[in-house]
N, C-alpha and C positions, 0 to 999 in steps of 0.2 A: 618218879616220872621226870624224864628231862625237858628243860621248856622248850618252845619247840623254835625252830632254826628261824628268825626273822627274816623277812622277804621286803626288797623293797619296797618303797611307797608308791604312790600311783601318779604323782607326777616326780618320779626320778629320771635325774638326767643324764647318769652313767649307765655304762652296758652293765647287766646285772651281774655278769661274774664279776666285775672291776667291782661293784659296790659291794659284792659279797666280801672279796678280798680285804677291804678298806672298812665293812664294818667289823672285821676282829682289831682291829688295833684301836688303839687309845687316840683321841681328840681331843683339844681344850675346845669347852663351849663358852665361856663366860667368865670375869673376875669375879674371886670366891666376894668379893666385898659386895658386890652388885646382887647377888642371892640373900636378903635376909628373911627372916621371920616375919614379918612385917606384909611382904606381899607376893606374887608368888611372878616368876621369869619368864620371858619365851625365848628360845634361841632353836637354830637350825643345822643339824650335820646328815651332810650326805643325803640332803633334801627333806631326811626326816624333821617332822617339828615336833619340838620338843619344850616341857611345862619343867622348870627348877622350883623346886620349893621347899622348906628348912620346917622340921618340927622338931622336938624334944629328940625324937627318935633319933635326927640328922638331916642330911640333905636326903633327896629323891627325884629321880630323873624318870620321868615320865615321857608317852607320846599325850600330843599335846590338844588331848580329845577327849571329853567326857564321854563316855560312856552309857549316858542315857541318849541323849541325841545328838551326839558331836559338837557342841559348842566346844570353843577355845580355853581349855581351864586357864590360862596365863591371863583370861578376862577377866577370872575370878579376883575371890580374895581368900587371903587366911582368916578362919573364922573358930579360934578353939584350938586351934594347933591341928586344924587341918585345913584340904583349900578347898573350897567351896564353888561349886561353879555360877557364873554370870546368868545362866539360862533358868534354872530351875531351883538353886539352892543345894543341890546335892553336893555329901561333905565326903572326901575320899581321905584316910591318913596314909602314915608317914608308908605302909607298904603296898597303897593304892587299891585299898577296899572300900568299899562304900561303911557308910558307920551312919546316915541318918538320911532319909526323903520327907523332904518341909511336907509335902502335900499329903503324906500318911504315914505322919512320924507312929513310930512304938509296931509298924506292919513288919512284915518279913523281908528283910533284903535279898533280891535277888545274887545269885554267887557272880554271875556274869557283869554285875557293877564292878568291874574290877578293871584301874587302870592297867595299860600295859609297861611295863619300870623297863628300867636300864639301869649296864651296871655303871656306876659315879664313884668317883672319890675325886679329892682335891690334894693339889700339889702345888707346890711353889704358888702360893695364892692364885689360883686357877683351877675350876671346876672341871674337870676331864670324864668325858662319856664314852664306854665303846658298845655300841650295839647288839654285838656277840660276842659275848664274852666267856664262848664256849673253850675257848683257845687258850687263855689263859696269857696275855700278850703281856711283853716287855713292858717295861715304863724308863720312858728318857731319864737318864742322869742331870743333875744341875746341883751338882753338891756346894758351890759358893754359895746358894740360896740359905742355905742353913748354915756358913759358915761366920761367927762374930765380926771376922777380922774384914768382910766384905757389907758395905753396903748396898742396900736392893730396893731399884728402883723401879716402879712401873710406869709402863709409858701405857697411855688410853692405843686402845685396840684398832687396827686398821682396817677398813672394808675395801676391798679391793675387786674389782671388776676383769677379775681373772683367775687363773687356774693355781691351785695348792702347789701343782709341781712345777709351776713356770715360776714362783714365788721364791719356791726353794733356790728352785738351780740358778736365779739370780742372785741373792744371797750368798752364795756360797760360788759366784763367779769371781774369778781376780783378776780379768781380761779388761773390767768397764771402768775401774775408777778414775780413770783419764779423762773419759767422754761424757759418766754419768755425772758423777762429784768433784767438779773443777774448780766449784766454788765453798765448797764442806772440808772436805780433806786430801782429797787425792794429789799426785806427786804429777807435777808435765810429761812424765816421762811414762809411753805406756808399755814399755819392756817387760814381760813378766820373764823372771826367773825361774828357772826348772826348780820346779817343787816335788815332794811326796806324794802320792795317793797310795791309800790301801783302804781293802774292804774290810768290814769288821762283822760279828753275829749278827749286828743289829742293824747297821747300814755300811759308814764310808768314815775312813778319818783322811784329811788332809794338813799337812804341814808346811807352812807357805811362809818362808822369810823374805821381807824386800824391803825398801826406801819407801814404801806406800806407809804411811801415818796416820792416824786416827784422831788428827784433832787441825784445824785450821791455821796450821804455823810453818810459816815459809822457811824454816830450819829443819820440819820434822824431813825432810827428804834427804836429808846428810845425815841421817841417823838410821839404825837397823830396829826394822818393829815384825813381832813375829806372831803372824794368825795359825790357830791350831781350829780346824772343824772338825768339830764330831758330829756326823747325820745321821739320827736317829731315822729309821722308814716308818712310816712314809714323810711324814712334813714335820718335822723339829731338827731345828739345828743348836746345837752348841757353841757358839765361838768366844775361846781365850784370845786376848789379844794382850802381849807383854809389848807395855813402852820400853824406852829404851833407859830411862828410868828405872826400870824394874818393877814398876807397879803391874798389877794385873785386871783388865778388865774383861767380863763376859755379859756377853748379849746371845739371852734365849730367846729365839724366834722360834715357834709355835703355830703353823698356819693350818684352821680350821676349814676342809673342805667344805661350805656351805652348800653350794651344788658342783655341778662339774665346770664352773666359770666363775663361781664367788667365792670369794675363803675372805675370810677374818683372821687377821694375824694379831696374835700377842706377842708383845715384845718386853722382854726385861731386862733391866742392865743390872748386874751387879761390879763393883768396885772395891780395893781394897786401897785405895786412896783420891784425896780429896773431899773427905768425909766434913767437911764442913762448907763446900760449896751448894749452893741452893740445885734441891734435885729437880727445881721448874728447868736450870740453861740444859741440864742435859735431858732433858724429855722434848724440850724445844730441838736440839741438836739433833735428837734422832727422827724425830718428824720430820724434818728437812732431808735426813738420807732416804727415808724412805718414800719422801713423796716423788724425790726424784728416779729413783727406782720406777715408782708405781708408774709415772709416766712413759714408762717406755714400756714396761712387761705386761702394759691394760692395751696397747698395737701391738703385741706380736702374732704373728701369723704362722704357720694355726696358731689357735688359741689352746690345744693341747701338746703336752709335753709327749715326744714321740719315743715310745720306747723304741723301735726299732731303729738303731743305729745307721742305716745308711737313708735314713730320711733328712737328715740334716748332714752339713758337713762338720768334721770336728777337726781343730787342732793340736798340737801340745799342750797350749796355756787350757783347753776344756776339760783334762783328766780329769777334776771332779763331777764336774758331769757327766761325762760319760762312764764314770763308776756309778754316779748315781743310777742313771737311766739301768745299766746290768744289773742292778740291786733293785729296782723296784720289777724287772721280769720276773729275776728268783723270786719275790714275793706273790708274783703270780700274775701281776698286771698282764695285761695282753694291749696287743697293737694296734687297738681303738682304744687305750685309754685317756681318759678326758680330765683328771684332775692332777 
């Protein structure tokens, strides 16, 4: 018997096809480190809430409901290697069956004690949920994560007071670093160079060389630094960044649609030099880029990313954007989408 097709939740705030669309694909909800045995999570995608919790068996992604009377399991605790709810005591394991009721322990379990799971794994230390995982959805590349030669740093998660896809497509803007980051990195000069775009299976890659630098040194602008993005759809981005050094840096950004105006971005830098520089200046570094980001992409107006192309105006320097916006129709989004 197939499980049956999840249906939004009851205060969702995207059009249901768009959420339909968005719940086959993969999300990060949380750092794997934040999920222990010890007690049990809550986090929220695509308005659903949702209960993490670690037993022998593993992780388990739950909605974030008990089952006798909707208290919050994320209230609960682990109790036995399993989580116990705050309201009554009721103990569900690792594949969200009930296994004991305080109030008439050794009685018959009803079958309907049963939470409702999602499917979870983790990657690059980050817990990833997809709702319907009837599809069988890709999963981002981040191969430096597992490579020795790279160190891998994580930076504490953003909450940001805006949309998944306005997230991205700044991110993966090379139009701003003039105006955004004048005081981080960017170069006075805001010329952007004819670059590459192509779409790829799985989203967009862009190939982007210029005098724009990635570190606050009034030299780096007389040197050539070369961005490679690869856009996973809907919200993960890849970026290689080669100094002109030859070292190689990547920053995975991760942006969890929380509803259709909030996402939680994880970000991870990996490095294949400087491996003995303290990983606080560059966690500080990137907090600084992105809050300046965050400042301006939490006023933009709309607040959703428009898929339809002649809602906005575009230039040359926006080719990844507007690769993106054509890649997230083929996905399926339509022209109220909101995240």
């Amino acid at each position: 018997m197939n499980p049956p097709v999840p249906t939004p939740p009851r205060n969702n705030t995207f059009p249901p096809s768009d959420w339909s669309v968005l719940a086959r694909c993969w999300h990060p909800v949380a750092r794997s480190e934040a999920v222990t045995a010890a007690r049990p999570v809550a986090a929220r995608l695509l308005d659903q809430d949702l209960v993490l919790y670690r037993t022998p068996a593993g992780l388990t992604a739950a909605a974030d409901l008990c089952a006798h009377r909707g208290a919050p399991l994320s209230l609960g605790t682990m109790c036995d290697a399993e989580i116990a709810c705050a309201y009554h005591g009721y103990r569900y394991n690792a594949d969200g069956r009930c296994t004991f009721i305080p109030a008439h322990p050794g009685a018959p379990i009803p079958q309907k004690l049963t939470l409702r799971r999602f499917a979870a794994t983790e990657r690059y230390g980050l817990v990833w949920v997809c709702l319907d995982a009837s599809a069988a959805p890709a999963f981002p590349d981040f191969p430096a994560h597992d490579d020795p030669a790279f160190q891998v740093i994580h930076v504490p998660p953003f909450d940001w007071a805006a949309s998944a896809g306005r997230q991205i497509e700044s991110f993966c803007d090379v139009a701003h670093f003039a105006f955004v980051h004048p005081t981080t990195f960017a170069a006075a000069d805001p010329t952007v160079p004819r670059y590459e775009v192509a779409p790829t299976p799985t989203g967009v890659h862009a190939d982007f060389t210029s005098r724009v630098g990635n570190v606050s040194d009034p030299t780096a602008a007389s040197q050539t630094w070369r961005r490679v993005y690869d856009l996973h759809l809907p919200f993960t981005v890849h970026l290689a960044i080669t100094f002109p050094h030859g070292g190689r840096m990547v920053v995975f950004n991760a942006a969890c649609p929380v509803s259709a105006r909030r996402t939680r971005v994880f970000a991870i830098v990996a490095r294949d030099f400087d491996h003995d520089q303290p990983p606080a200046d560059t966690i500080a570094f990137q907090q600084q880029i992105y809050a300046e980001d965050q400042r301006i992409v939490e006023r933009q107006n709309p607040e959703d990313l428009p898929i339809d192309l002649d809602e906005e105006v575009h230039v040359r320097a926006d080719r990844t954007s507007v690769e993106y916006r054509r890649q997230l129709a083929r996905l399926g989004l339509g022209r109220a989408f909101t995240a």
